[in-house]
Each structure stands twice: as structure tokens, then as C-alpha cells.
N, C-alpha and C positions, 0 to 999 in steps of 0.2 A: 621466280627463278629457283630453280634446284640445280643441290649442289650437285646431282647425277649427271645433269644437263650433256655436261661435254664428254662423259662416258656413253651413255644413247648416243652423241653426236659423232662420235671419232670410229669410221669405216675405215681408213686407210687398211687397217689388220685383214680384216674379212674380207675386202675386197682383193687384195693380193692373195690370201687364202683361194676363194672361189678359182682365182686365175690361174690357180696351181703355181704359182713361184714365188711363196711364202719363205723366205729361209733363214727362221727362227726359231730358237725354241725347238730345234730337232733333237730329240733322243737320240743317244748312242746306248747298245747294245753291250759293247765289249769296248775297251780303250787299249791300244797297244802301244800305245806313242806315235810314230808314224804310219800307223794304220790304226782305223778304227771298226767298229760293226756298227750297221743300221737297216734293220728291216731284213739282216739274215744276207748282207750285202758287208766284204770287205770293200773299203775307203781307202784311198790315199790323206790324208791328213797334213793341210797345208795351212792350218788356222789357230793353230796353238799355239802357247807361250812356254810350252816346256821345249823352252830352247836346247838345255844340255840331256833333255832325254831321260832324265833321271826319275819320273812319275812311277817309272816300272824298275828300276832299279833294286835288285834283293836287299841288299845293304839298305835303302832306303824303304822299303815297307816291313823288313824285320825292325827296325828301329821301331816303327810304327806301333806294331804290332806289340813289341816288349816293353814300348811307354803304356799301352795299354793296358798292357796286363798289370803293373806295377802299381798306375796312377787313376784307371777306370776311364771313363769314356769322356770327361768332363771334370774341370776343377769349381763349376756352381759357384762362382762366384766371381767378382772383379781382380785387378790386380792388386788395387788400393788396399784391400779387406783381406778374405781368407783365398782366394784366389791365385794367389801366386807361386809358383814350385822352384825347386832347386832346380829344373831343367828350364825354368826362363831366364834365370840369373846366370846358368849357364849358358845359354845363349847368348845373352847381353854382352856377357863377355866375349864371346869369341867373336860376334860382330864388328865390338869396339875394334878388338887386335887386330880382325881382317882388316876392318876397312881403314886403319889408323885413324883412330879417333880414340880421344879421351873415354867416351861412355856411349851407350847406344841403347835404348829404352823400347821393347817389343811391344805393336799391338795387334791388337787381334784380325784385322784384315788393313791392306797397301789404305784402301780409301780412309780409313779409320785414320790412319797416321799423319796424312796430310792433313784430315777435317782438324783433328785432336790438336796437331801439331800449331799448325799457321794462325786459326782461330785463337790457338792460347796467347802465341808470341806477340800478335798486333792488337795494339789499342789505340786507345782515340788518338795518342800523338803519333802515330806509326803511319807509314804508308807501303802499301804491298804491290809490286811492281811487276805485273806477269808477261808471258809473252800468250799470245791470242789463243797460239796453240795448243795450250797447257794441257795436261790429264783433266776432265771432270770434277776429280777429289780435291786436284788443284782449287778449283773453279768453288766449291763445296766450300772448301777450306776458309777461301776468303769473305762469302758469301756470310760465314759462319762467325767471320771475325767483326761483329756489329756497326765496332765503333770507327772503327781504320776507314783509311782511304785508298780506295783500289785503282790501278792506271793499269793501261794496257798499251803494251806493243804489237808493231806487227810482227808476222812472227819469224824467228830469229834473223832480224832485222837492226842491227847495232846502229846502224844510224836514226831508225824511230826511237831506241834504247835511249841515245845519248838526247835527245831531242826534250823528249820525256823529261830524262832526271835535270838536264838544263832549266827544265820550267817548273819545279820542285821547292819549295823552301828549304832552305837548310840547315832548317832548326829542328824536320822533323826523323824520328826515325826510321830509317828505307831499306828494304829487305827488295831483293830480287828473284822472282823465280822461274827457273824454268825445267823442263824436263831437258833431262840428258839428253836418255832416246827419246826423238818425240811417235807416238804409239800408231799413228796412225801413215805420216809424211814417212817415216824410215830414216830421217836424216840427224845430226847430231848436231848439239847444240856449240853453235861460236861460243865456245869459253875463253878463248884469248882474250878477244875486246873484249867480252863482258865483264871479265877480271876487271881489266884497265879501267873500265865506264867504272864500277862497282868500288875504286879505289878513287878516282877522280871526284865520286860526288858520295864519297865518304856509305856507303849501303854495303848489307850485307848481302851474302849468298847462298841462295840454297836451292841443292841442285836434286832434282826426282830423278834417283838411277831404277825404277824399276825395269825398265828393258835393256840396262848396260849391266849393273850387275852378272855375272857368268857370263857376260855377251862379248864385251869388249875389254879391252889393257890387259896386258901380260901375264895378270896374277887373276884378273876377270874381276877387275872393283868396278869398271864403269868406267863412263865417255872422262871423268875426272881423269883416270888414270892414264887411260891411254893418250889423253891430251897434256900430260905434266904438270897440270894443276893443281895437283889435290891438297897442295897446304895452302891454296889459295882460296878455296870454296870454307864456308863458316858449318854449314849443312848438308849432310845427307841423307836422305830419305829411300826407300827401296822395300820390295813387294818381298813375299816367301811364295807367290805362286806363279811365277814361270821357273827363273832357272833352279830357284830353291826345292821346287816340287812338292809345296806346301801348302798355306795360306796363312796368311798373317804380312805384317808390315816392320818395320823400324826406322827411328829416325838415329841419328848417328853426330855426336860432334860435341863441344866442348861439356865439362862434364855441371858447371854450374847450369847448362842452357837446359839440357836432360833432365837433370833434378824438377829443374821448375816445372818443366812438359809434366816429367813424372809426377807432381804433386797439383796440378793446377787442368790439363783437359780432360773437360767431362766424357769426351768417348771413351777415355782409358779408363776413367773411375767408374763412370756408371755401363760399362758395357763385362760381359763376360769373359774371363780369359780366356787367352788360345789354348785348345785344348792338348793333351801330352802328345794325343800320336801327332799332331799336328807341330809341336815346337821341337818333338825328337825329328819328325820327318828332315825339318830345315836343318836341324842341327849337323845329320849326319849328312845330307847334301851341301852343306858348308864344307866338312871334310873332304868331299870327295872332289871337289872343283879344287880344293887347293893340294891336293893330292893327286890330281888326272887334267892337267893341263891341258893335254892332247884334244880333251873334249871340243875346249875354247877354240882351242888352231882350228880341227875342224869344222866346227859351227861358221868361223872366216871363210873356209874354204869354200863352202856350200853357199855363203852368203853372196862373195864376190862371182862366183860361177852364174847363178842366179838371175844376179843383176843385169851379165854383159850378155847372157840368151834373151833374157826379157826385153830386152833395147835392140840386140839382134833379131830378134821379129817383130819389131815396130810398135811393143808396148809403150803406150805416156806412162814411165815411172814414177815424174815426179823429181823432187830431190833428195831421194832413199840413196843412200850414199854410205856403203859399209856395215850397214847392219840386216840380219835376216826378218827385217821387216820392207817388204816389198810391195808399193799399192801397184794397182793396174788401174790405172785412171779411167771410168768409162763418160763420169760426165753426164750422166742421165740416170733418173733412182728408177724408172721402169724397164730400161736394157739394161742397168744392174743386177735387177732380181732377175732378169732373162738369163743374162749370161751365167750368175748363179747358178741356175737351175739347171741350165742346160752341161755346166761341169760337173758337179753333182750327178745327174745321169752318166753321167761318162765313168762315174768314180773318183772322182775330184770333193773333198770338202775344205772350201776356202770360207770367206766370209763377206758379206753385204752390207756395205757402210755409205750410209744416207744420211741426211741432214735429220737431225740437230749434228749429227757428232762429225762432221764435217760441214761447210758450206755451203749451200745450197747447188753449187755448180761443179763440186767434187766428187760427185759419187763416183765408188771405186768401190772395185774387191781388194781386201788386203790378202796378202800372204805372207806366211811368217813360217820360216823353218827351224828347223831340229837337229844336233850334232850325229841324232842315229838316225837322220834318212839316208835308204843307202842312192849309190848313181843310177841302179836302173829306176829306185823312184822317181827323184830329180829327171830323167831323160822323160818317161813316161809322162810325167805334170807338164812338160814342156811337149810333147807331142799333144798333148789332150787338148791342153790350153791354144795351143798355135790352131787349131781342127776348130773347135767350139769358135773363138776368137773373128776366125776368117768366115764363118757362118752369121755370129750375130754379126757385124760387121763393126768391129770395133778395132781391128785392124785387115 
């Protein structure tokens, strides 16, 4: 046996390659936000997470640009050690204040934060209690955590929830997690029962706002906020690369819990810090989300529009409910790379989601919009989509 083995063996790539509806790993050319270039071709761009738009924003690549010149391209080192700058502690802070919380501890990518974070908190007497749907890093995270013991629900399913912690010891320690937004469904996570379940059988909470963040509640904290719970959740966690227009991560919440994160997970210690243009980038896209509200409103606007056209032409949504994550269900991974393809020729760039990261009998194109697409994009993605759609025949 060679450990090559299952590299020679895995054609799925190639084989979709030969077929021509490969749609991965495409090059872009040019990025504009809602539009991109490829191949010397403008795109419509329906597949991004820079929700508030903000990737291209002045304000945010001057900042970029003037961390860089100050700080060099690279801080060469971890957080732990000589790696860490006055513009991460300044971050830290202003996370903390955004999101109301005691302290909040940057790492250097969303996955990182979750692996770093959950991994640290569970030990052998701990149990970590997901919902099926989780993020990946989720997935990662707990994988990571050796010695704990992992349950799954189905997903945002308060009565598998309660069912679960019902059959739970309750001597041990139980941490709950789920995503906000969840990244793929569009739909948002029951925090009410969850609360209730989460107080009932004595477990903490902690919630992944990487796609609520700038997305949803008033001030744009996340599915927390806008659901009235946020002194009720123990944890938050959240990316810098959708609405922040960054990369990096943080977890966010009491300030003893952060300390320990910050002196106890290896991704934080032994990985490299985020670099300046990169923590000035989130810094000043923090400003600006809580200085340009409007963004937020209209990110809603576009999302809910969205939805009631996509269901008005006989799209299976799904239970995407309020947020500008929109699947089209097609339910087959080889009329998925079809339909793909054949939007993309149109000038459509969405995205082709197959198993592993869904279900085997979910395949779908996601879409996910941006607060600066304007209406004639939005009408055009909706006449493309309805033309391509009634050809492959997926509706």
C-alpha cells in the first residue's frame, strides 16, 4: 500500500475538468465587489462574503496601505512572542466595545479561532454539543479537542437539542455550539429555546457570528443581536473576511475565558500573527459599519427582495430566511456543475456545493449578496438565473 494510493485514485477533479464544468479554483482577473473579471470577461458576482462591500472601499485599503508602510508586510512572528502590535490590542479593544463583551482575543484566520478556541476550552470532563450543520472549523475545532466528548444535533432542531442534553450527565461540563448564520442553509439559528435548553441543563453558549456580523441586528453584531439575546450567549466568535473585508478571526466574551484562550491555544501561539494591512483593514471596516448603518438596511433590502423573486420563480430555497445567503437547491452534484456552468457563461459567478459540505442529496448553488449590488444587477441575476434554470431543468 502507498500512501499516494488515493491520490492516483481520486478522478472526480479531472473528470469534471474534461467535461468542461469544473467550477473551482477559477482565477479572477480584476475584483470590483459586485463585479469581477475573468478571462478579459466582466461577471456579475453572486458568491462572495463581502457582504457590506467594503473590500474596495478607500478608507479601507488606505488603511491598508498606511499599516504597511508603518509596520512592513509581516509581524514574523506569533502573538505569544514578538508578534504582536499596538494595532492588535487595538483591535481587541474595539471588538470587545462593539460587541459588548468584557475582552475579545484576534486570530489570525475565522478557522483558526474556532480550531484555537473550542479545542482549548474542552477537556476530558467537558462535552461539546454541535448542531450537524456547524462551520467546518466548528467541526475542526472539536476534532481538535482530544479528550471531550462530542454530540450532535440535528440541525437547528431544539427538540434533538433538548433530547440530547436530557441524556447528558450532569456532573459534566457542556458547551453548546452553533452558527449564527449557518453558511450554507441561509437560515438563523433558534436562539430562544436554545437559551432556555442551555439554562435548563446548566451548558454554555457559544455562538459562530461569522456571517451575522455586518449582516444582521441594528448596530450589525449578529443573529445575537438581532434576536435580543446577547447577554444570554457566554461566546462569540466571528471572521474579518466577509463584512470586516479582511482576514483574521476573534472570539469575544468574558474576560478570564480570553486570557486562558490567549495563553493556552496552540493556533494562536505557534501560528503567525495577522498581518498590519490586514488588522488596520478590519479595524477601519469596524468604523465604518458603525458609522454607515445604511450599509446594513440595505444588505436587508437586497436580501429579502432576493428571496421572495427566487421562490417566485419556483427556486427550492431551503430555510434561507433573512439573510443574503440564498441556496438554490438543485439536489444532483452533476446538474449542479451543469447549471454552474451554464450561469457563468451567461455571466453569472455563483458557487457549486457538493458533498462532503453538504449532504449527499443537497447539492445546490449558493448565493450570497452585497450591500453595493445595484437593482439592475439584482434584476439581470434574476432574468439569467430564471433562462439558465428553465433550460437545465431545475425549475
Amino acid at each position: 500500500m502507498d500512501i499516494f494510493d488515493k491520490c492516483f485514485n481520486f478522478t472526480r477533479a479531472r473528470e469534471t475538468r474534461e467535461a468542461g464544468i469544473y467550477p473551482y479554483f477559477t482565477p479572477l482577473s480584476g475584483n470590483d465587489g459586485p463585479r469581477v473579471r475573468i478571462d478579459g470577461r466582466e461577471i456579475i458576482m453572486i458568491g462572495s462574503n463581502n457582504y457590506l462591500g467594503l473590500t474596495h472601499d478607500p478608507r479601507v485599503v488606505e488603511a491598508a496601505i498606511e499599516a504597511t508602510k508603518r509596520y512592513g508586510t509581516s509581524c514574523s512572528g506569533s502573538r505569544f512572542l514578538n508578534g504582536t502590535l499596538d494595532l492588535h490590542v487595538e483591535l481587541e479593544k474595539r471588538i470587545a466595545q462593539f460587541m459588548q463583551r468584557e475582552a475579545a482575543l484576534v486570530f489570525s484566520t475565522g478557522y483558526m479561532t474556532n480550531l484555537g478556541a473550542l479545542s482549548t476550552l474542552a477537556g476530558s470532563n467537558d462535552i461539546i454539543i454541535m448542531d450537524k450543520a456547524d462551520h467546518a472549523s466548528i467541526y475542526a475545532g472539536t476534532i481538535a479537542a482530544l479528550r471531550a466528548t462530542i454530540k450532535r444535533y440535528n440541525h437547528n432542531d431544539m427538540d434533538s437539542l433538548e433530547s440530547l442534553l436530557r441524556s447528558l450527565p450532569e456532573d459534566k461540563g457542556k458547551i453548546i455550539v452553533s452558527d449564527g448564520v449557518f453558511s450554507m442553509e441561509g437560515d438563523i439559528v433558534k436562539l430562544d429555546r436554545l437559551v432556555e435548553l442551555a439554562q435548563k441543563y446548566r451548558a454554555r453558549i457559544y455562538i459562530d457570528e461569522a456571517h451575522g456580523v455586518g449582516v444582521l441586528g441594528k448596530n450589525g453584531r449578529g443573529s445575537c443581536e438581532l434576536l435580543g439575546l446577547e447577554d444570554k450567549v457566554d461566546l462569540i466568535m466571528s471572521t474579518f473576511s466577509k463584512s470586516l473585508a479582511s482576514l483574521g478571526g476573534f472570539i469575544a466574551g468574558p474576560e478570564a475565558v480570553i486570557d486562558y484562550i490567549k495563553h493556552k491555544a496552540s493556533p494562536l501561539i505557534f501560528s503567525a500573527a495577522p498581518t498590519p494591512a490586514a488588522t488596520a483593514a478590519a479595524t477601519k471596516s469596524l468604523e465604518i459599519i458603525q458609522e454607515e448603518p445604511e450599509r446594513i438596511t440595505r444588505l436587508q433590502y437586497i436580501a429579502d427582495y432576493m428571496l421572495k423573486e427566487f421562490k417566485a420563480l419556483g427556486f427550492d430555497t431551503g430555510v434561507s430566511n433573512g439573510t443574503p445567503i440564498i441556496p438554490l437547491y438543485v439536489r444532483n452534484d452533476e446538474r449542479t456543475f451543469i447549471f454552474w456552468h451554464r450561469l457563468f457563461d451567461e455571466g453569472i459567478y455563483a458557487n457549486a456545493v457538493i458533498s462532503p459540505a453538504v449532504p449527499s442529496d443537497e447539492a445546490l448553488i449558493r448565493t450570497s449578496f452585497m450591500s453595493t449590488h445595484t437593482d439592475d444587477d439584482l434584476n439581470r441575476v434574476l432574468d439569467i438565473m430564471h433562462k439558465v434554470a428553465k433550460e437545465v431543468g431545475i425549475i
